[in-house]
N, C-alpha and C positions, 0 to 999 in steps of 0.2 A: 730233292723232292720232299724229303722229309721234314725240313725243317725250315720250310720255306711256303705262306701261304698261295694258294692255286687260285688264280681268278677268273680262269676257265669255270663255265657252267656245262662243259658238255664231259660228261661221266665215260668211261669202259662199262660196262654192263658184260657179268660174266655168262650171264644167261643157263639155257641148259647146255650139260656138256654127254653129248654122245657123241659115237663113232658116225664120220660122213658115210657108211653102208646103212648107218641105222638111222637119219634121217626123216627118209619118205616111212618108214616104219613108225617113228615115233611123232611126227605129225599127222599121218592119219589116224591112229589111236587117240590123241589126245584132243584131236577133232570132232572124233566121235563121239567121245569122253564129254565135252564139251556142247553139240548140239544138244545129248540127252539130259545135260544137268537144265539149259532152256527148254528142252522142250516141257520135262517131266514136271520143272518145277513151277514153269507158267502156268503151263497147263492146271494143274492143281490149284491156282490162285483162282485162274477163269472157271473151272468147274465149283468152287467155293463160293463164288461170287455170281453166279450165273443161278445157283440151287439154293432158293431159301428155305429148305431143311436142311441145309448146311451150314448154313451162317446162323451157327452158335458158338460162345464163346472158344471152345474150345478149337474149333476148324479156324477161326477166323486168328488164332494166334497161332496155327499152322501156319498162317498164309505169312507171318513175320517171318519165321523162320526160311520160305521159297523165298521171297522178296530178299531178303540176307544171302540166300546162296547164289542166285542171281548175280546181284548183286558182285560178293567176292571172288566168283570164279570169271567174270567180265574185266572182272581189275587186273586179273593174274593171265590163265591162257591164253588171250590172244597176242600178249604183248611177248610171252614165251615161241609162240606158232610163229610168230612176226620173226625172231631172231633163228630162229630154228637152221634156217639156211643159211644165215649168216656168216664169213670165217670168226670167229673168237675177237679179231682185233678190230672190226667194222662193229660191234654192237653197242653202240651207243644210244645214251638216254642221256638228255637234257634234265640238268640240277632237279628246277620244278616238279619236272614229269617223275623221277625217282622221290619228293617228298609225297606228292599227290599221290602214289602208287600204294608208298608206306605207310602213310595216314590211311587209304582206303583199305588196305590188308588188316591194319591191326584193328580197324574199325570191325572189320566182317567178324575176324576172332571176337572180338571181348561182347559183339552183339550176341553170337551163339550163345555164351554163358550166361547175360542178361537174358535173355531171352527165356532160352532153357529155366530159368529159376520162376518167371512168372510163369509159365507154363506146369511147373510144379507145386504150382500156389494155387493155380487152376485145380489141378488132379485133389489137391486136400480138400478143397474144398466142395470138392463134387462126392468125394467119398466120405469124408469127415461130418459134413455139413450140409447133407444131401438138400434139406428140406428150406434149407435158406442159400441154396446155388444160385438159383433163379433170381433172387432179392441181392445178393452179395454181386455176383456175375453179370451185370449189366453190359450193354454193350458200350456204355458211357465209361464205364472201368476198365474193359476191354482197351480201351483207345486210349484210357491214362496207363495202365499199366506198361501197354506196348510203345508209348510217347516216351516215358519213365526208361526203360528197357534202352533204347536207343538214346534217352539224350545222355544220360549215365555214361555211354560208353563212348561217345561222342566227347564229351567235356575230359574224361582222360584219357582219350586217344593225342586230344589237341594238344594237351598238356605234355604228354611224350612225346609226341615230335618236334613242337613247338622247343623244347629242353636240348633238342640237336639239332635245329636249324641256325640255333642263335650262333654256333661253333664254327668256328674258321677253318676252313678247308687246307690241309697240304698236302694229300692224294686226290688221286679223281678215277681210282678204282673200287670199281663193287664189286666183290668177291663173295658174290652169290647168287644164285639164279633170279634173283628180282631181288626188290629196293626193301627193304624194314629200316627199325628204328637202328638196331644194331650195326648195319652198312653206313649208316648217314651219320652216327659217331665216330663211326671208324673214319672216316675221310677225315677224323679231325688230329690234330698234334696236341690238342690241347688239352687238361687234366678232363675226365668225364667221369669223374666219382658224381656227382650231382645225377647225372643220370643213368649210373649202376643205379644208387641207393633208389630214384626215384620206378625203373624200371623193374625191380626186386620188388619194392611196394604193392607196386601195379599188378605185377605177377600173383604175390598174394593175396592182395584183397580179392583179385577178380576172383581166382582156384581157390581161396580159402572159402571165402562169401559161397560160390558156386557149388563146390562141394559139398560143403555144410551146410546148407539149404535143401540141397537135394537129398542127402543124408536122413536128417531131422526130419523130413515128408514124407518120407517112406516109411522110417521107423514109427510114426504116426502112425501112418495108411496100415501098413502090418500090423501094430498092436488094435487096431478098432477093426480088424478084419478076425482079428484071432479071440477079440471079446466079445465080438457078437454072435460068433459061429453061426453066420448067416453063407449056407452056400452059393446064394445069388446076389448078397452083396460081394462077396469074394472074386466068383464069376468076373463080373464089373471089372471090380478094383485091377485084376489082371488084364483082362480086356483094353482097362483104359490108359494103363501105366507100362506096359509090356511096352508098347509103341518109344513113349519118352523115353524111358530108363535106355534103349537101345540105341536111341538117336546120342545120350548124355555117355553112353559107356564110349560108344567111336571115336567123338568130338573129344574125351578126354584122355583116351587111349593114346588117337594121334597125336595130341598136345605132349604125353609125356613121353611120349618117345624120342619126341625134340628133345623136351630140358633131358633126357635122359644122354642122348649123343652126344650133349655139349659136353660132357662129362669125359668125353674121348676124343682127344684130336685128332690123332690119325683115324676117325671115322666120320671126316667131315662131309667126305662125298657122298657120303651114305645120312649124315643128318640135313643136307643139301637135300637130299630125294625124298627123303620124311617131310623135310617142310613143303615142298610141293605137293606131296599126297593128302599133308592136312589140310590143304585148299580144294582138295578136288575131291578125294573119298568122300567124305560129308554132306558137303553139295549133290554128290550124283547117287547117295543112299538116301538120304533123308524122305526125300517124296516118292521113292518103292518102298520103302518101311508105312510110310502114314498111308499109302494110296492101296496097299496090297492089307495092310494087317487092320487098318478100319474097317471095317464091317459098312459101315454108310457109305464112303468113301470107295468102297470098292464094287457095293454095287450101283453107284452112279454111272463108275466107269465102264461096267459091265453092259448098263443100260444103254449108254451112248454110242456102245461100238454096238452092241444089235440094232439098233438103230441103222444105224451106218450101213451095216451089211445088208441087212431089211433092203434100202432105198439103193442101194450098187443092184441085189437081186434083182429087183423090179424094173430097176434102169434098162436092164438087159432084157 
């Protein structure tokens, strides 16, 4: 099998591996897990897009980051919920379906960081440049940036998987709970230095870029908070940045948790369980972070559920 190309298209898929008592445990959790990241993060699109004193720059490039987690946690969960009952040797996934899977996964990743960095270009600018927000912040830039943000990460997602499609197959096992770029080289016998060096790359430019963007804006935002010694610009600047900075610390915390277990073999079942959770923690924090710690945002929500209750009361 090794040294022999596979012209089978239908894959092993290792899927998640729990104990059959823990099962019905770990599908209803991760169901629930699951509803709340749709519910929480439509939601938040539809109350942004429903409230025109919400649709300002700044909410409406929240709404990139809901649409993204959507989005990512759609690609992964169900397809895990689906194998859940599975035995281990029935979980199969067709060649395509495992590329499409891992294009769509690395896609959600490297959107977070794209993302996250115009949304920190937002924050400088609303603090740095207060009086030219309005004039810089258009809703026409809003839509290039966020265009920008996604095709960026779009054109080298395609590019790394595209780099392990082209690879001849002599396994037709995936040795990990869903399909990435790393599985779909591995099926191959053939040299993939071309997409170490190219997947290293990618790695840094994204975490370099992304980091130090982020970095660079804050240490901005702090130094023009601490030369004005303006208590109610300061106020703000906290206000408005506490949200991101919290969303960028998680998204990066989980990411290096992974590169950090690669770093251990014997803890792969445990880097197996980190990459699942940085599909899913993210997604189901992000819009209780923007929806509970906005100030706007949470009294929209406030207002809609008195509402509600208001019109149940009277019902009765």
């Amino acid at each position: 099998m090794e040294n022999q190309t596979v012209s089978t298209d239908i894959l092993l898929l290792e899927g998640l591996k729990v104990a059959p008592q823990s099962s019905v445990p770990a599908f209803i959790l991760l169901l629930l897990i699951y509803v709340f990241i749709m519910v929480s993060n439509i939601g938040l699109v539809v109350l942004i897009s429903m409230q025109r004193s919400l649709q300002q720059p700044m909410y409406l490039l929240f709404c990139n980051m809901s649409v993204n987690d959507v989005f990512g946690s759609t690609t992964l969960i169900p397809r895990l919920l689906s194998d859940l009952f599975l035995p281990h040797a029935e979980r199969y996934i067709h060649y395509m379906d495992c590329v499409v899977q891992a294009f769509c996964l690395h896609l959600f990743a490297s959107t977070c960081h794209t993302v996250l960095i115009i949304m920190a270009f937002d924050r400088y600018v609303a603090i740095c440049n207060p009086l030219r927000y309005a004039t810089i912040m258009t809703h026409r830039m809003v839509v290039k940036l966020s265009a920008t943000a996604w095709t960026v990460s779009f054109v080298m997602v395609l590019i790394l998987i595209s780099l392990s499609v082209r690879l001849s197959r002599c396994r037709a096992a995936i040795l990990h709970p869903f399909c990435d770029n790393a599985s779909l080289f591995k099926l191959s016998c053939e040299s993939v230095l071309i997409n170490n060096i190219y997947g290293l790359g990618f790695t840094v430019v994204l975490l370099g870029s992304s980091l130090g963007s982020v970095t660079l804006t804050y240490l901005r935002i702090a130094a023009v908070c601490v030369i004005s010694k303006n208590k109610a610009l300061n106020s703000r600047a906290l206000q408005t940045c506490v949200t991101h900075l919290a969303v960028y610390i998680i998204l990066f915390m989980s990411g290096s948790v992974i590169i950090i277990l690669h770093r251990f073999p014997h803890l792969s079942d445990e880097r197996k369980m980190a990459s699942i959770l940085f599909h899913v923690v993210p997604p189901a924090m992000n819009a209780v972070i923007y929806g509970l710690q906005i100030k706007a945002v949470r009294e929209k929500i406030f207002v809609l559920f008195l509402r509600r209750s208001i019109a149940v009361a009277d019902g009765k």
